[in-house]
N, C-alpha and C positions, 0 to 999 in steps of 0.2 A: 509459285503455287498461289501465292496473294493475288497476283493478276490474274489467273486463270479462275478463280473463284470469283471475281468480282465479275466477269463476265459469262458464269455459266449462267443459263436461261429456265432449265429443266429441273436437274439433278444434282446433289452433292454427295456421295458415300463415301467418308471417313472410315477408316480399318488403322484403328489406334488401342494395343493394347493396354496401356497405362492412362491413366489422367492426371496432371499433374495442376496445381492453382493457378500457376504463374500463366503459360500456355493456352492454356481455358481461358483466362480471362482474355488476354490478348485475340483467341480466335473468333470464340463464341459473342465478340459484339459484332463479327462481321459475319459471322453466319447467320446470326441472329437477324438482321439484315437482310440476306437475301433468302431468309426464309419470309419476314414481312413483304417485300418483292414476290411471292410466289413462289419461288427455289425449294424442291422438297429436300430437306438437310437428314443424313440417316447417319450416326453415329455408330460403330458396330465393336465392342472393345471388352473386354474382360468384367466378370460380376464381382460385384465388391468381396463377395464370398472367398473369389480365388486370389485375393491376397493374402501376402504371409502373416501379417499383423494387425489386429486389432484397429489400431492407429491407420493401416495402409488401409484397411477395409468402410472407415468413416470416410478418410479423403474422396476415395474410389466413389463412395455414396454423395458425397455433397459436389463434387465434380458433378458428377452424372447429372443431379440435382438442376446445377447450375445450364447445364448445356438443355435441357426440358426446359427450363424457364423460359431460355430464347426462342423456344419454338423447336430446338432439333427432337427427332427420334432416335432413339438408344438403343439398340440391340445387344445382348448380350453371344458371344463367343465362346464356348469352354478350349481355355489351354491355349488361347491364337496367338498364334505371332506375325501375320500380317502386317504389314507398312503400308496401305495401298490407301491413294485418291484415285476415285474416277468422278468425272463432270462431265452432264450429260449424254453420257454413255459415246463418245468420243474421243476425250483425253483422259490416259492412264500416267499418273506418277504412282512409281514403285520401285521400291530403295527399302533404306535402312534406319529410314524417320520415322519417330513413332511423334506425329505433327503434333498430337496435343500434350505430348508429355515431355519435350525438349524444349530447351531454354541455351541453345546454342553450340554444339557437338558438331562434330563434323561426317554427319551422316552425308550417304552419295542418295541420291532419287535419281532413276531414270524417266523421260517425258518420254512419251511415245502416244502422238494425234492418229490414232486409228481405231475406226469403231471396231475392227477383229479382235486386236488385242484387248480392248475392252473387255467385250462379250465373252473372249475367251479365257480372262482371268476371272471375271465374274462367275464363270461356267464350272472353274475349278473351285473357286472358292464355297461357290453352292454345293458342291457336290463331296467337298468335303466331310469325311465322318470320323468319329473318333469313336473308336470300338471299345473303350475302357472309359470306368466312370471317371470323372476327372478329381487328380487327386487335390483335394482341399489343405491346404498348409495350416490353414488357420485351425484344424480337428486333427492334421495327421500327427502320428505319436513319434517323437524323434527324429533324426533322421537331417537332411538338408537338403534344400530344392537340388543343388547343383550335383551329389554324388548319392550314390548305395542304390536303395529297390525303390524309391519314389520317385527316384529323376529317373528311373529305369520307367517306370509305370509312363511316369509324364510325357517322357518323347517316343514312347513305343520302340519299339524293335526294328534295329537296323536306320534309324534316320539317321545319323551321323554317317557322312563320304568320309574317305579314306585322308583327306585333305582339310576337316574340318567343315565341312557344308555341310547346312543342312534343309532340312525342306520350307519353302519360302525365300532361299536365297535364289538371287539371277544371278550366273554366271555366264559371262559373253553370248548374253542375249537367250539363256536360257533358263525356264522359271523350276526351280528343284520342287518336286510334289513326295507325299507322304502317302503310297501306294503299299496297301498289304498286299499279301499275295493272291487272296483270294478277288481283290478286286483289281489286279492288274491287266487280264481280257477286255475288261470293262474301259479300265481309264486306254487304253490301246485304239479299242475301237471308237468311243466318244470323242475323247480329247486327242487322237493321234499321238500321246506319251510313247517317249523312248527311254529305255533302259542304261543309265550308265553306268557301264561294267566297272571301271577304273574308281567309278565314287561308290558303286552299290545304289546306285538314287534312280527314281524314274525323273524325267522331266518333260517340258513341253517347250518347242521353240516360241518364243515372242517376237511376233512381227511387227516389225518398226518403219 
């Protein structure tokens, strides 16, 4: 990922839910970098707001902070769980690293050098909507992100496969999407999403 960052020419967008100090500091002097170079750097990751703690919601903020000062752009996510690089909208890493918040795990990234699969994870990822407000830990009353009616709220209905998938995962080269029902014609017709029966999930094949 190091390499391929030091040589894109265009574009860097980060999809990193967490921000962690150690990681940031390590990244953000090299992106910092080829954003001085001309590199537009887009950061795209959770608002301090949507952490559990108080304590998690400052880090989240002077993170954020820190990656502005280099030069990158911030976007904020509600609820994402995205893992994704894409560089210059030709190579796509997408796995189970969350880049700026690991300090050495053994997450898997898949490479895949194709501008389709670019385009057409970017294509999902834009299109992405989340139909409920997003629930706030930091205001919610009780309760635990992982079980009861808030982690019901948080991953909506039906995104758990039968297997433990859920949407955002790639499974032998296919990307799990978080399709209601009422927008499922939709992601059919746009995206070519298919329906897996055995996990309950739509997905989309990723071409390598």
């Amino acid at each position: 990922m190091e390499w391929d960052i030091v040589r894109a020419t265009t574009s860097i967008e980060v999809y990193c839910a967490f921000l962690d100090p150690q990681p940031v500091r390590r990244w953000s002097a090299l992106l910092g970098a080829r954003v001085f170079e001309g590199v537009r750097v887009v950061v795209h990751t959770r608002s301090p707001e949507e952490q559990r703690e108080a304590a998690g919601a400052a880090r989240q903020q002077q993170q954020i902070e820190a990656l502005r000062a280099v030069g990158c752009q911030v976007g904020f996510r509600e609820r994402m769980r995205e893992k994704v690089l894409i560089l210059d909208s030709t190579v796509l890493w997408h796995g189970s690293l969350n880049l700026l918040a690991s300090s050495g795990p053994t997450d898997l990234m898949m490479r895949f050098t194709d501008p389709a699969s670019c385009e057409r994870v970017s294509r999902v990822i834009d299109r992405a909507r989340k139909e409920r407000s997003a629930w706030n830990p930091c205001t919610a009353k009780g309760g635990d992100a992982g079980t009861g009616p808030a982690a019901s709220a948080l991953m909506g209905p039906g995104t758990t496969g039968t297997a433990g998938i859920r949407p955002g995962d790639v499974v032998d080269g296919r990307l799990c999407l978080d399709v209601s029902y009422g927008e499922k014609n939709e992601a059919e017709a746009l995206l070519k999403a298919q329906w897996d029966k055995s996990n309950r999930l739509w997905y989309v094949v990723l071409l390598g």
